[in-house]
Structure formats: structure tokens, C-alpha cells
Backbone as a printed PyTorch tensor [residue, N CA C, xyz], in Angstrom:
tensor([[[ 21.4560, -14.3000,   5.2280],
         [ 20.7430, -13.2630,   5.9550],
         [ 19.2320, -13.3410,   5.8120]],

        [[ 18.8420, -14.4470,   5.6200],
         [ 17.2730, -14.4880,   5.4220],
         [ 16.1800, -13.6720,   6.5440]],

        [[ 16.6390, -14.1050,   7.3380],
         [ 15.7700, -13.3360,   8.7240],
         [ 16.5500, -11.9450,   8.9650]],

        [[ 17.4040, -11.6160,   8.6590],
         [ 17.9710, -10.1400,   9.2800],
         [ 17.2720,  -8.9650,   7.7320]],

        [[ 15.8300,  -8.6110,   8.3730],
         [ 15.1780,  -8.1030,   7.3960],
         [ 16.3530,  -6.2660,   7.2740]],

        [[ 17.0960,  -5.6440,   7.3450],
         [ 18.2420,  -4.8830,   7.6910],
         [ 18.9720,  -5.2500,   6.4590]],

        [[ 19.2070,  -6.4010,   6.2160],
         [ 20.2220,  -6.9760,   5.4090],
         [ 19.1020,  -6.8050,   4.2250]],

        [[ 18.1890,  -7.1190,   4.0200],
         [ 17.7320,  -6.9370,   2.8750],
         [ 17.1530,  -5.8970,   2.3270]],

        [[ 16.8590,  -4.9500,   3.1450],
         [ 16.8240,  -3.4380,   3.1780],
         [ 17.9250,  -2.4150,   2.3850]],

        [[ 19.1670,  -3.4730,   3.1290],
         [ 20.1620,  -2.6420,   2.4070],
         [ 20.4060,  -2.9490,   0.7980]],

        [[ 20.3270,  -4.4060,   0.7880],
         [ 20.6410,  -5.2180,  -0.5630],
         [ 19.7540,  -4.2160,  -1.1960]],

        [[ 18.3110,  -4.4720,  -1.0530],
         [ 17.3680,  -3.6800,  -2.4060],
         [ 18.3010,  -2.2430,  -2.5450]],

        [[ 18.4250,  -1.5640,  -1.4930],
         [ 18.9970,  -0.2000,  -1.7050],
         [ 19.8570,  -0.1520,  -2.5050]],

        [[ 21.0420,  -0.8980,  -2.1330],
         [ 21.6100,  -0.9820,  -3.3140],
         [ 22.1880,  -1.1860,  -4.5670]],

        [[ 20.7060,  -2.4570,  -4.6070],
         [ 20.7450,  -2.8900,  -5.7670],
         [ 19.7070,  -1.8100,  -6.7080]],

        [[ 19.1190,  -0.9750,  -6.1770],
         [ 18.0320,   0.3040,  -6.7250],
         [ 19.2180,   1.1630,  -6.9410]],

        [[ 19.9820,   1.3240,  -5.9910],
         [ 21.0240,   2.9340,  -6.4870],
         [ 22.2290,   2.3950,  -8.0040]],

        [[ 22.1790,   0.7600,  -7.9130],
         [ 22.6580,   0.6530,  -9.1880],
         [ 22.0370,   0.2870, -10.4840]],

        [[ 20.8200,   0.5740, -10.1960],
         [ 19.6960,   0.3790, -11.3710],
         [ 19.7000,  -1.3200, -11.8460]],

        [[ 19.7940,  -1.7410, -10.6240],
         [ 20.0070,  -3.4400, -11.1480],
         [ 19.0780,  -4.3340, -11.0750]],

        [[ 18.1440,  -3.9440, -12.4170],
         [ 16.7310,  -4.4110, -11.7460],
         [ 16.4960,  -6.1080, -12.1800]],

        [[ 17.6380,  -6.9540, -13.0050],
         [ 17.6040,  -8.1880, -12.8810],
         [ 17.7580,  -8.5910, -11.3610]],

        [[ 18.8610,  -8.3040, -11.1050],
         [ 19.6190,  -8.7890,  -9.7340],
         [ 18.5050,  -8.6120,  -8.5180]],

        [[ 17.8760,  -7.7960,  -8.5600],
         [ 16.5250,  -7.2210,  -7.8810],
         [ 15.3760,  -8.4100,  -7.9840]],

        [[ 15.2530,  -8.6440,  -9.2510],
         [ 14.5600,  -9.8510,  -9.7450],
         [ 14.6590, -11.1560,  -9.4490]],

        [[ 16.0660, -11.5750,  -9.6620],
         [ 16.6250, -12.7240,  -8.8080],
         [ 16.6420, -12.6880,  -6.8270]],

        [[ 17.2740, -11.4570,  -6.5180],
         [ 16.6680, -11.4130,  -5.0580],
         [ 15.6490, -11.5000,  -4.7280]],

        [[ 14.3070, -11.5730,  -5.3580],
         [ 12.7940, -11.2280,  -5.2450],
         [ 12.9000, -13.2070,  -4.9050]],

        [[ 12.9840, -13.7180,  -5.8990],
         [ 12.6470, -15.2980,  -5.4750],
         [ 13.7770, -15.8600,  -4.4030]],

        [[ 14.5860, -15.3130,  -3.8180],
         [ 15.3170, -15.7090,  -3.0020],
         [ 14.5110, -15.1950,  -1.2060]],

        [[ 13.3920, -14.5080,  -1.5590],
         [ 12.8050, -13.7780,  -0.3830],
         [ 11.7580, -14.6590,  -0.2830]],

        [[ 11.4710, -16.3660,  -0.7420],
         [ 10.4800, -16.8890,  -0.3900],
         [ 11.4620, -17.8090,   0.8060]],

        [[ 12.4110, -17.7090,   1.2730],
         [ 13.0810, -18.7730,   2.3140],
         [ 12.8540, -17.5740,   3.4430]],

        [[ 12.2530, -16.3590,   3.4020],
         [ 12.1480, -16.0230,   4.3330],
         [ 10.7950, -16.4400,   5.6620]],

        [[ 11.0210, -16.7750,   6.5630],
         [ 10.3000, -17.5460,   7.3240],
         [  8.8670, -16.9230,   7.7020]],

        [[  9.3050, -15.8450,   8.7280],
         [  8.1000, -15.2540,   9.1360],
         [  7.1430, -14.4940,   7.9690]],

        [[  5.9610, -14.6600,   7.8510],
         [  5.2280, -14.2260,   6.7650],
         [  4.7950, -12.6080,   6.7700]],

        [[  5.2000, -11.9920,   7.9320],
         [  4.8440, -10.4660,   7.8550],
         [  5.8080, -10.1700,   7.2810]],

        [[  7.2520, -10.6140,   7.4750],
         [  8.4640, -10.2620,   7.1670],
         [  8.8170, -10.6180,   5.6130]],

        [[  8.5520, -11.6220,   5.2970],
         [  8.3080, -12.0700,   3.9230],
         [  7.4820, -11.3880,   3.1080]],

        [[  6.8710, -10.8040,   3.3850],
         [  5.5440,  -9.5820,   2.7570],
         [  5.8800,  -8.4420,   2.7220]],

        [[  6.6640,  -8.1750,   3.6750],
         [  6.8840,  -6.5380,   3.5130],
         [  8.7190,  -6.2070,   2.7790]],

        [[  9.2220,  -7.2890,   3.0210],
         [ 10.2950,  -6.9670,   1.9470],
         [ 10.0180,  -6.7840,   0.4360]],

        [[  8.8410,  -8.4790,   0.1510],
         [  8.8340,  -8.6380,  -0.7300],
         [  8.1660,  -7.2920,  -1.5720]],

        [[  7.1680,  -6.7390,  -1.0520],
         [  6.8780,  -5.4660,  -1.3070],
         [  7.5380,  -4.6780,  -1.7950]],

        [[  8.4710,  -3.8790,  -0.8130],
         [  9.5290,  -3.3460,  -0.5440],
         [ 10.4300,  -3.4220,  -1.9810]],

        [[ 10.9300,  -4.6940,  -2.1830],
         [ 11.5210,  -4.9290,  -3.4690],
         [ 10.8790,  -4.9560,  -4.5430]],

        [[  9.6380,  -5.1950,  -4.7590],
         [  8.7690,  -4.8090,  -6.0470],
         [  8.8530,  -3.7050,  -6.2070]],

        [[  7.7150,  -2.7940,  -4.9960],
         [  8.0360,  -1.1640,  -5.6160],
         [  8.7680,  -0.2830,  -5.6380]],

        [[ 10.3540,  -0.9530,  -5.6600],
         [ 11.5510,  -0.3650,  -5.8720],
         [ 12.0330,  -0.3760,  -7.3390]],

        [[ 11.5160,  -1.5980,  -7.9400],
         [ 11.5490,  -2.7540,  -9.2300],
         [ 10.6000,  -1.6900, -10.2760]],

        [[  9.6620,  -1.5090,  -9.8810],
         [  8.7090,  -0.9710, -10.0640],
         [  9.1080,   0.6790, -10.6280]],

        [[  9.4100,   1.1940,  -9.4900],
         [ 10.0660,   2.8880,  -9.3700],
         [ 11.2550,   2.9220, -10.4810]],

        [[ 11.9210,   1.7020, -10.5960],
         [ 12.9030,   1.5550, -11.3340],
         [ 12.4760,   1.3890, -12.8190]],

        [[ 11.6300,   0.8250, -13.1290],
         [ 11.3480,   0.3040, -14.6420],
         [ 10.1490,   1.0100, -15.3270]],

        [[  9.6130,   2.1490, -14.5150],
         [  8.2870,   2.9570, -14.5850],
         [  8.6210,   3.9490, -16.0320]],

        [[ 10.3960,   3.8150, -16.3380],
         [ 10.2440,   4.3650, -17.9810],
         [  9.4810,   3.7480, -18.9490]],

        [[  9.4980,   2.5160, -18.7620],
         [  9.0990,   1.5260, -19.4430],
         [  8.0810,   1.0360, -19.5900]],

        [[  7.2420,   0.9290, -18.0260],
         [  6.2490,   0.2050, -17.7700],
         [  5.9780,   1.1360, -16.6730]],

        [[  4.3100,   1.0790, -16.8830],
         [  3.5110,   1.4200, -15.8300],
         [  3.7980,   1.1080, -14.0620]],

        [[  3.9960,   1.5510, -13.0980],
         [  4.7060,   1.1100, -11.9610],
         [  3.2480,  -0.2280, -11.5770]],

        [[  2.1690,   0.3660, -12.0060],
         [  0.8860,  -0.9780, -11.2830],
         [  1.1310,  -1.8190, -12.1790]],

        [[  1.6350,  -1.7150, -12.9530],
         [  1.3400,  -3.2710, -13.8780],
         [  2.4770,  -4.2050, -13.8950]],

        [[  3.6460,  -3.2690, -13.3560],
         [  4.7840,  -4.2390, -12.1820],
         [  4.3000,  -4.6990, -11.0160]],

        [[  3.9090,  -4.1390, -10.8360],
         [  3.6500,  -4.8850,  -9.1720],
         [  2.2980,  -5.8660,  -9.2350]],

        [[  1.2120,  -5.7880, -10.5570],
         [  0.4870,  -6.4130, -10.7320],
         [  0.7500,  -7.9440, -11.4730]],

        [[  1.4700,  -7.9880, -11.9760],
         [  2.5990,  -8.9030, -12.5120],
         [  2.9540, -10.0500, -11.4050]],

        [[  3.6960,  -9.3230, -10.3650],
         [  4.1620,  -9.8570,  -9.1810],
         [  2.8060, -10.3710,  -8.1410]],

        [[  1.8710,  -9.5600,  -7.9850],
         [  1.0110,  -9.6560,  -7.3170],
         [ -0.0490, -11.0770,  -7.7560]],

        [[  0.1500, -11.5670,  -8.7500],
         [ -0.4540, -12.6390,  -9.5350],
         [  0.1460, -13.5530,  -9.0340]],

        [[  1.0430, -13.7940,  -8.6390],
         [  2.0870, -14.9510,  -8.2000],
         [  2.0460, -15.1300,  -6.5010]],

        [[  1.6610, -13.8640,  -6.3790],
         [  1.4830, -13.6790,  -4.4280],
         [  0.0930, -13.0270,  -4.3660]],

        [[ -1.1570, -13.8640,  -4.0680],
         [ -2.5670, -12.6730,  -4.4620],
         [ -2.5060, -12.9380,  -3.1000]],

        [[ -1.9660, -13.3540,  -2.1540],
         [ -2.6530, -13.1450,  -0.5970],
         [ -2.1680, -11.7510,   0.0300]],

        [[ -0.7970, -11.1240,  -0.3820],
         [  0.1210, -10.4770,  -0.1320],
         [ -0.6520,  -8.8200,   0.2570]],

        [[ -1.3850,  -8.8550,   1.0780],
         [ -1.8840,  -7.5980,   1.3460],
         [ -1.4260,  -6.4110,   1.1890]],

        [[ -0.0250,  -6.6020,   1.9960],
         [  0.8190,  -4.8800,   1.3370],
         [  1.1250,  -5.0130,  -0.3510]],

        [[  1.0320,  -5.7320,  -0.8540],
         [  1.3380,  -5.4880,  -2.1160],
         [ -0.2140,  -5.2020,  -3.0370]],

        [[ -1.0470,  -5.6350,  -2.2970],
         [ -2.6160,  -5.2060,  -2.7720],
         [ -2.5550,  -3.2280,  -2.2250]],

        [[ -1.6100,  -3.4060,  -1.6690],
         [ -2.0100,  -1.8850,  -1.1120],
         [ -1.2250,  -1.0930,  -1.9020]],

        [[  0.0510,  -1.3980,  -1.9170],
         [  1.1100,  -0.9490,  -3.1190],
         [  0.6750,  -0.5440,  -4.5360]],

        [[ -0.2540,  -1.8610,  -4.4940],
         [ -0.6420,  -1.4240,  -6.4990],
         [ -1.8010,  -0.6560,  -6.2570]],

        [[ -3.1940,  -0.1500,  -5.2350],
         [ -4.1930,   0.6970,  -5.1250],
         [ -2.9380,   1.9890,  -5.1000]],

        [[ -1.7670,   2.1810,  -4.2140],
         [ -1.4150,   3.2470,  -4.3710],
         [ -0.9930,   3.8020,  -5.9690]],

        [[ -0.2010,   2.6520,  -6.6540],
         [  0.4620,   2.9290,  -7.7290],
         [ -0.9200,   3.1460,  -8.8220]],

        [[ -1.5040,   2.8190,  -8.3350],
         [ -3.1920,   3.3170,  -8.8800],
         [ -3.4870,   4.6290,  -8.9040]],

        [[ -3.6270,   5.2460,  -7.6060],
         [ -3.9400,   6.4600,  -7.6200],
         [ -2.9300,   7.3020,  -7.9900]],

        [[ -1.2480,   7.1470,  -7.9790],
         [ -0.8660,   7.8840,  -8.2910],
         [ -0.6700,   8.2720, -10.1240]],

        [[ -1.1360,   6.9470, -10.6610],
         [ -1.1070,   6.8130, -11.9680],
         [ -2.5890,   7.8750, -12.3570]],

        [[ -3.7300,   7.6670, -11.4720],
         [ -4.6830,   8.5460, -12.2330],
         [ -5.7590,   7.7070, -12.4530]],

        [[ -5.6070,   6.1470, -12.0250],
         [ -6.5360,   5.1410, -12.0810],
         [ -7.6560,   5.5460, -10.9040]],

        [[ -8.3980,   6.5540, -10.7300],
         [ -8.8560,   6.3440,  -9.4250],
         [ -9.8140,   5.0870,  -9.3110]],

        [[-10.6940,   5.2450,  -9.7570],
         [-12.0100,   3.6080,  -9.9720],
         [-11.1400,   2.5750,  -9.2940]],

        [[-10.1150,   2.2920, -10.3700],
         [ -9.4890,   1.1360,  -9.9550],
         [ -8.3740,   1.3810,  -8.6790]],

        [[ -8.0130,   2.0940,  -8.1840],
         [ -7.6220,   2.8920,  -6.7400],
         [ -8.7770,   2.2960,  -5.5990]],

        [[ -9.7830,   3.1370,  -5.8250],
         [-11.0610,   2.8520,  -4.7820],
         [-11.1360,   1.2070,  -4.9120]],

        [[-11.3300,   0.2920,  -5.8980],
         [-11.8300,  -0.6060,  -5.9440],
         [-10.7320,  -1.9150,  -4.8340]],

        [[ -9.0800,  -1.6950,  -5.1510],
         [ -8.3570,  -2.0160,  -4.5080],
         [ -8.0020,  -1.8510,  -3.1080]],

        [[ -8.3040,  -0.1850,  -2.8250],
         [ -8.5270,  -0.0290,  -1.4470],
         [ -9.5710,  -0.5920,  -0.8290]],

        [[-10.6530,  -0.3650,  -1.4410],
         [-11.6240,  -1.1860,  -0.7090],
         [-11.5610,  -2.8450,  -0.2000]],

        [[-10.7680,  -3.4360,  -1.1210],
         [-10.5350,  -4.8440,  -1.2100],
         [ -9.5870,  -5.3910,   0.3560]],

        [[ -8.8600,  -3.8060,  -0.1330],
         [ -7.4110,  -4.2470,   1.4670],
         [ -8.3770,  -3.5430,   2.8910]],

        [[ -9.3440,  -2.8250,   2.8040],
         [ -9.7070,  -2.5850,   3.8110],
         [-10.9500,  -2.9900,   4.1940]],

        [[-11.7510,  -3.8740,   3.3200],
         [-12.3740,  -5.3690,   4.3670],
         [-11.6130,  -6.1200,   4.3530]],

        [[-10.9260,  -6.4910,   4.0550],
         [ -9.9770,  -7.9750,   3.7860],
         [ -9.5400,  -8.0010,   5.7080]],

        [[-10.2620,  -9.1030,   6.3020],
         [ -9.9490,  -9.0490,   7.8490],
         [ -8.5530,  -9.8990,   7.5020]],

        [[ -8.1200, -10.2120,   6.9800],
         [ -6.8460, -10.9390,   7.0150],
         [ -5.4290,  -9.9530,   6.8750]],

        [[ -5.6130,  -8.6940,   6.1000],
         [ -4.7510,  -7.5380,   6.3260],
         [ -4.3510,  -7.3520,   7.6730]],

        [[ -3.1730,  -6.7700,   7.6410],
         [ -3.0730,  -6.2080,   9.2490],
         [ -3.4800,  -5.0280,   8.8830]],

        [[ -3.9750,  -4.6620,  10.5910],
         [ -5.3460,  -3.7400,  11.1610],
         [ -4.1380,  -2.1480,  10.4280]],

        [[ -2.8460,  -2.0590,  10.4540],
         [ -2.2850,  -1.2220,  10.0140],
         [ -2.9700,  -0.4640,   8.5750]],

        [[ -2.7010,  -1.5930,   8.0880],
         [ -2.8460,  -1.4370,   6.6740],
         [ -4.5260,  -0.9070,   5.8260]],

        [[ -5.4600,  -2.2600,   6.9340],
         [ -6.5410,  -1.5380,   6.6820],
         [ -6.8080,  -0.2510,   6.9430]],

        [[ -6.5830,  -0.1570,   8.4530],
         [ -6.7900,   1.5270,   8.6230],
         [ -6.3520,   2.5390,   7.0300]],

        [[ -4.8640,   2.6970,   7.0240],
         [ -4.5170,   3.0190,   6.0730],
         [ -5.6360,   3.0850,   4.4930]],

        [[ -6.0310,   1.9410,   4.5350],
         [ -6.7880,   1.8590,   3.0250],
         [ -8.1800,   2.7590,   3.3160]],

        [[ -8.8680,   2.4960,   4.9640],
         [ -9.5800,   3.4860,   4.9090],
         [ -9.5920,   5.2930,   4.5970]],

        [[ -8.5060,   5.3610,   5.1360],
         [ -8.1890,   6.8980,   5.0630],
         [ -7.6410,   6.7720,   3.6220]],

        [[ -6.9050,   6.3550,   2.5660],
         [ -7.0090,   6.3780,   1.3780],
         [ -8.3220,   6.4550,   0.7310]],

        [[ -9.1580,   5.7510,   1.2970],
         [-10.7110,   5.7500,   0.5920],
         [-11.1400,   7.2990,   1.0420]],

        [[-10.8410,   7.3950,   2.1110],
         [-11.6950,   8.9830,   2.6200],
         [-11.5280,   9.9440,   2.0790]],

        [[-10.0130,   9.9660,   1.5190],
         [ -9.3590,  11.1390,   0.7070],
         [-10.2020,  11.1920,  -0.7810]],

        [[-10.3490,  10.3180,  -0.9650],
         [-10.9690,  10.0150,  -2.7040],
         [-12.1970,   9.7210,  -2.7500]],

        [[-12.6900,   9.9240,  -1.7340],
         [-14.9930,   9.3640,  -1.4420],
         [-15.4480,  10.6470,  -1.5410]],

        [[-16.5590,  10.7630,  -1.6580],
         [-17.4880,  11.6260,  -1.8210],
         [-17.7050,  12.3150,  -0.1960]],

        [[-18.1960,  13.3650,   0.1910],
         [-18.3070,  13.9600,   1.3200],
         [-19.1560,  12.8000,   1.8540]],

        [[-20.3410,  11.8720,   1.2480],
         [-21.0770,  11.1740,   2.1670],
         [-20.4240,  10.6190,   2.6820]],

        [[-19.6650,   9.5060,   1.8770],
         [-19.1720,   8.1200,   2.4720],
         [-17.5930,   9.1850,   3.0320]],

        [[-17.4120,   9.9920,   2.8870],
         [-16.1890,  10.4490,   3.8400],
         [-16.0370,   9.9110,   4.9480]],

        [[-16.5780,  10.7310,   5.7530],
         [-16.5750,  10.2980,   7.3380],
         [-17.0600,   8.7390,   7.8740]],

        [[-17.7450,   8.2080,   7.1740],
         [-17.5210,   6.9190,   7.3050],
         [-16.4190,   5.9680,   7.3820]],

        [[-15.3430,   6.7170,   6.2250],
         [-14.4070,   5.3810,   6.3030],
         [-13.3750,   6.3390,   7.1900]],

        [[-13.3930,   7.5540,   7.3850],
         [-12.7210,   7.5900,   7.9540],
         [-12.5210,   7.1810,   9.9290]],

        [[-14.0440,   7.2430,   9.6200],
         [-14.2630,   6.2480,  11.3000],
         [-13.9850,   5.2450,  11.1000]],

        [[-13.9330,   4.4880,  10.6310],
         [-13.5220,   2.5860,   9.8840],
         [-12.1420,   3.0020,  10.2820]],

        [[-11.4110,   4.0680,   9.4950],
         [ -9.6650,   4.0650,   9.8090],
         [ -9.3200,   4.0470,  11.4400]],

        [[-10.6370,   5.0480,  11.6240],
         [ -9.8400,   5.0160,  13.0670],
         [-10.3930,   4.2540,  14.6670]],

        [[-11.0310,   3.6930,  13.9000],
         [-11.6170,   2.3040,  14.8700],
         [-10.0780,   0.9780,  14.8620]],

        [[ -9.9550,   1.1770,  13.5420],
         [ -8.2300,   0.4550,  13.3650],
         [ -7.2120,   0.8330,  13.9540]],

        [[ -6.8970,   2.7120,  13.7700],
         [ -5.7470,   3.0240,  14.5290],
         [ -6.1310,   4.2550,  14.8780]],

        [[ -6.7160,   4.1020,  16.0210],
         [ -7.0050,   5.5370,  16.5540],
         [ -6.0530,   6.3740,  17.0750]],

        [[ -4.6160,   6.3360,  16.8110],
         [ -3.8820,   7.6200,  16.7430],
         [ -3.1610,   8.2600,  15.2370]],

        [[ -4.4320,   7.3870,  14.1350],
         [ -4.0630,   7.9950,  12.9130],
         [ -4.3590,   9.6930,  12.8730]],

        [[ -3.3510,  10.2510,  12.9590],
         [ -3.3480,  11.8720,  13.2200],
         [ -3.8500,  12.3990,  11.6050]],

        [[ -3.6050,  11.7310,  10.8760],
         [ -4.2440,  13.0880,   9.5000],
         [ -5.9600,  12.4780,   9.5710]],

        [[ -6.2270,  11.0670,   9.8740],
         [ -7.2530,  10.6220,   9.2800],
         [ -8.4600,  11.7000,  10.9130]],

        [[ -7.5110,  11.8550,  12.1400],
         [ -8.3060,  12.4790,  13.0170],
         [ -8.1960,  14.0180,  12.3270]],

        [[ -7.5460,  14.8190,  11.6650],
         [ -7.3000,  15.9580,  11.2240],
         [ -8.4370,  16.1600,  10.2450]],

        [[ -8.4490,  14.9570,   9.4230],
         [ -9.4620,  14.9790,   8.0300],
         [-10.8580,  15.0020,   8.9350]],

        [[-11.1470,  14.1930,   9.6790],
         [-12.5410,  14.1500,   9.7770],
         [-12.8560,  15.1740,  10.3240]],

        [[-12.0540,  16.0380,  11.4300],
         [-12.0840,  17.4700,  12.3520],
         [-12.8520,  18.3850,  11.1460]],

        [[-12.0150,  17.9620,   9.8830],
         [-12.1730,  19.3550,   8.9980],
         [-13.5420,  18.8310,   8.5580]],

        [[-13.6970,  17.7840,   7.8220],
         [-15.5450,  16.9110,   7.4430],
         [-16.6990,  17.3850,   8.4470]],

        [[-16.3380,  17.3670,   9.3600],
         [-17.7320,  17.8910,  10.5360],
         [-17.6620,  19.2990,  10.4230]],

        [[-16.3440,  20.0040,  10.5270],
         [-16.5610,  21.6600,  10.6660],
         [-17.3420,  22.1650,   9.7540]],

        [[-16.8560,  21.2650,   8.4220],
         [-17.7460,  21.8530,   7.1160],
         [-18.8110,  21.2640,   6.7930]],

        [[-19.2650,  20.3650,   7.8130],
         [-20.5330,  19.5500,   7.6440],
         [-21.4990,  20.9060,   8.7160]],

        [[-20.8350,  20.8450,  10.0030],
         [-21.5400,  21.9080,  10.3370],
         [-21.5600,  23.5430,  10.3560]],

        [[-20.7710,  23.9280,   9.2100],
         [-20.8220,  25.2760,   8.5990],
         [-22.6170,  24.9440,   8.0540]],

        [[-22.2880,  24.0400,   7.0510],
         [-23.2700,  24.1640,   5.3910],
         [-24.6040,  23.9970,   6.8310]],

        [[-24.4160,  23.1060,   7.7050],
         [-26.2610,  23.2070,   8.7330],
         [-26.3800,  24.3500,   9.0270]],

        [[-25.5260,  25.1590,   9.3630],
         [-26.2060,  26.3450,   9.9590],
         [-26.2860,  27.9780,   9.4910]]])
């Protein structure tokens, strides 16, 4: 089932609902015969921060996926994966520093950057706010929270002018 990305969707699932995080491990190097490289990236993802979610008694969820990410440094969603597992850990510095990385990186898809912009917007200072959040949505201009966020940045930009 290499190409029927479905099939491997399900495998991680339920190799996560049986806490089988070798077998998870061994499926992880069996996901380099996968052909297409978006598809190969986003499983492989997919199965880290499941790996990850799974072993986070133990280990930090970024320093799983940073682990993995050493072995795949081109792997954009997984650069995005560990800025998230960043911020949710409390790392912000190192959050911002990763987002920033996936959202110049012109080799990301435009998805993802967008995404890292509006991650940056949430966690920037009111200046650089609205900046990245125009960056997000020059990427995907029907990002609805990142158009919601900036609605609210100007209202309260132009409360404090007047």
C-alpha cells in the first residue's frame, strides 16, 4: 500500500490506539518507498507526531520529532510540527525561531507557510503583528482566523489613534 496514503492513515491509527510505538517506528522507515514527496512528508509527519503524542510520558514531544527531523532536515511539515510542539511545550523563542524558518523557507508549500505566518502573528508583538499576518494572507487569502486576527489588530490599532 505504499501510495494508498488511506492505508497508512489507518495503520498509524492503529498502531497509536495500541500504543505500539516500536511497530510505529519500523513503519516510519518503511514510508521512504513512498514515491510522491508531498505524500512521503506528510505521512511521515503524521507518524512522528503520533510517536511523539505517544512517548511524551517519557520524552518531550519536540525532542521526538527533533530526533526524526535530523534524519529528514528538508521535511517542512515536520519543521512545522516541532515549532508547534514548541509552543505548546512553552518554548516560545525557539517556537518563533522555527516558524520563522518554515515561513521564508520558499521551498515549503505556500499552505504551510501561510500557516507559520499566522503562528508568528499570534506570538509577535502588536508591531510585527499585522505584518505577518499580511505575509499569511498573501499565501492563503481565505485564511479566516488570520483575516479575523488582523480585523481585530486595526480595530485596536484604530481605537488607541483616536
Amino acid at each position: 500500500f505504499p501510495e494508498r496514503i488511506d492505508c497508512w492513515e489507518w495503520t498509524i491509527q492503529a498502531l497509536s490506539q495500541l500504543h505500539d510505538t516500536s511497530r510505529l517506528k519500523s513503519l516510519h522507515n518503511e514510508t521512504k518507498m513512498i514515491t510522491i514527496k508531498k505524500d512521503r512528508e506528510w505521512v511521515q509527519t503524521r507518524l512522528i507526531t503520533e510517536l511523539a503524542r505517544l512517548e511524551r510520558q517519557h520524552r518531550d514531544e519536540h525532542k521526538t520529532i527533533n530526533e526524526f527531523l535530523k534524519s529528514d532536515p528538508k521535511n517542512g511539515l515536520l519543521h512545522y510540527a516541532l515549532a508547534s510542539a514548541l509552543e505548546r511545550a512553552g518554548h516560545l523563542n525557539s517556537a518563533i525561531e522555527n516558524f520563522e524558518q518554515v515561513a521564508s523557507n520558499k521551498q515549503n508549500y505556500p499552505h504551510i507557510q501561510a500557516n507559520a505566518w499566522f503562528r508568528l502573528a499570534r506570538l509577535a508583538s502588536d508591531q510585527q503583528r499585522e505584518k505577518f499576518l499580511r505575509n499569511c494572507l498573501l499565501l492563503a487569502s481565505d485564511h479566516v482566523a488570520a483575516k479575523k486576527l488582523l480585523a481585530e489588530t486595526e480595530n485596536t490599532k484604530d481605537q488607541m489613534l483616536s
